[in-house]
N, C-alpha and C positions, 0 to 999 in steps of 0.2 A: 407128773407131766404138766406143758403148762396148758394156757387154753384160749381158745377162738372166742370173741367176739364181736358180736353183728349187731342191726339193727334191725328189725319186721314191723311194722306196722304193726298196730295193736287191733287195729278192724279194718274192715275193706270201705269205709267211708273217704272220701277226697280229701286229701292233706289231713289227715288220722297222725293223733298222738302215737309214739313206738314205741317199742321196749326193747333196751338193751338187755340180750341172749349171751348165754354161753356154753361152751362145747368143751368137753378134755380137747388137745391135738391131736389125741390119738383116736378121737369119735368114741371111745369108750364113756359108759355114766349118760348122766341124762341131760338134757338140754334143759339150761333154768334160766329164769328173768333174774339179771341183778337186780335191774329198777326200771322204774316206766322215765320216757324221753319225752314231756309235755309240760302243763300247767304246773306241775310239782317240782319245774326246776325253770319256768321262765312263761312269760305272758305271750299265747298264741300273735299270728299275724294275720292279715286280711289275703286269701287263701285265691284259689281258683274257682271253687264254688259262690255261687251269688250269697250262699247264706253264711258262709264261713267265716267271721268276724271273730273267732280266734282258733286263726289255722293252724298247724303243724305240718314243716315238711323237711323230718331232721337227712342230712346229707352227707354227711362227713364225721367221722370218728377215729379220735387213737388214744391209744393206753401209753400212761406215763408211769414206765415201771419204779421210775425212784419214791412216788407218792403212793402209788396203787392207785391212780386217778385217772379220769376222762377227757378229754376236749372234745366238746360235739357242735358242729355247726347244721343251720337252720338258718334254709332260703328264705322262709316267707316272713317270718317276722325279722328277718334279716339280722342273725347274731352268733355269736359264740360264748359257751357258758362249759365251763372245768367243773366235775361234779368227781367227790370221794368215790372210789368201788361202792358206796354202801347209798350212792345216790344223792347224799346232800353238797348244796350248791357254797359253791368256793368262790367264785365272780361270776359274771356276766359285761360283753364287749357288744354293744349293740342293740336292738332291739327296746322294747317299752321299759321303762327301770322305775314307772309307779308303782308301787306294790309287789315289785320282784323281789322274788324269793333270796335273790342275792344280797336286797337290803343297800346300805350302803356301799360293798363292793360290785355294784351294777353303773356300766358311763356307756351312755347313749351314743352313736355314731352316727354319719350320716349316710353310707353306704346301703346300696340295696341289693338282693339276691346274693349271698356270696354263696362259696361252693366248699373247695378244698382247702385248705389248712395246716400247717405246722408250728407246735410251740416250741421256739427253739432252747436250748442249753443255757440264754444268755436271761432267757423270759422272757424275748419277746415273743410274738404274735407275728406268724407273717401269711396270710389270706388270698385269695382271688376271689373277686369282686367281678360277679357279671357286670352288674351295672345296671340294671331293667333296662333293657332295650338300647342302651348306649356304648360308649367304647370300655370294654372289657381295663379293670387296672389288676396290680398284685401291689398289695398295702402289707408293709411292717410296722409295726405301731411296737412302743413298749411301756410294760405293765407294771407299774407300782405296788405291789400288793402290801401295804404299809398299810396305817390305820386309816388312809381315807384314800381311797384304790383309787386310781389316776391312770389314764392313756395318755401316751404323748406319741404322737406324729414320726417315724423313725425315716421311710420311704413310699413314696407310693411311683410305680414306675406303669406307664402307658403306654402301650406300645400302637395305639392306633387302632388295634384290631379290635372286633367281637365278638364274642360269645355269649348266646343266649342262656346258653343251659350248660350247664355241667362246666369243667374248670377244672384246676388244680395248680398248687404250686410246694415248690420243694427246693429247700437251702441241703447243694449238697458237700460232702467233708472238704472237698479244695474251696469251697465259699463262693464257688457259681451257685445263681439259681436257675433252678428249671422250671419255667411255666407251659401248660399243658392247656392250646384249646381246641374247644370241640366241634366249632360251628362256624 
């Protein structure tokens, strides 16, 4: 059968590292951590807590059955990073890239808070970006993954509106997209 997974917090502390969980589909077998969703796959961010100077606040997740791999996105230090089934990191789009675990395949952006997520068929990246506190966009960028990883700019489309929290966007088979906000 195949299988569910999620993501839980790893402790009930404020913007807490997670762990990615999984379930059979059919709830039979036991619920097991693939990997933890933190420091071990990307450099925390400056959190909601006064003391949180390397936060965690992962938000968005999906499974890329052609690799057995992840795409998981994270508000606070504001990024996206593809990690194997088995946990170890393949890029990183966003966030600190000194000493990420991504290495050379890690490119900084400038974007803040993003949410939901799709990596498309083509390889690109296409995002929704609250914005911290400004006009909500949805960014498509695309990915290099060649020996020295590169982003390039594809669209970023504004539609005026905001959204503080939460988001989402989705390219769908006739090649509209759908963007989803919440506030």
């Amino acid at each position: 059968p195949g299988k569910v997974a999620a993501m839980v917090w790893a402790t009930t502390d404020t913007d807490a590292e997670s762990n990615l969980v999984e379930l059979n589909s059919d709830g039979s077998g036991p619920l097991t951590t693939a990997f933890q969703i933190g420091a071990n796959l990307y450099a925390g961010g400056s959190g909601f807590a006064p003391e949180a100077d390397h936060s965690y606040h992962a938000n968005s997740i999906l499974y890329h059955l052609e690799d057995d791999s992840f795409t998981i996105g994270d508000r606070v230090p504001s990024l996206y990073v593809k990690a194997s089934h088995a946990g170890a990191v393949e890029w990183q789009v966003g966030g600190d890239c000194s000493g990420a675990p991504a290495g050379v395949h890690c490119v900084a952006q400038d974007w803040r808070v993003n949410h939901g997520h799709q990596l498309l068929e083509s390889g690109n990246l296409l995002f929704f970006n609250n914005n911290a506190n400004g006009v909500a966009d949805v960014r498509e960028v695309a990915l290099d993954d060649a020996a020295t990883f590169s982003v390039t700019p594809v669209a970023d489309f504004k539609s005026g509106l905001t959204s503080n929290v939460l988001g989402d966007v989705q390219r769908l088979p006739n090649g509209n997209t759908l963007v989803s906000y919440s506030t």
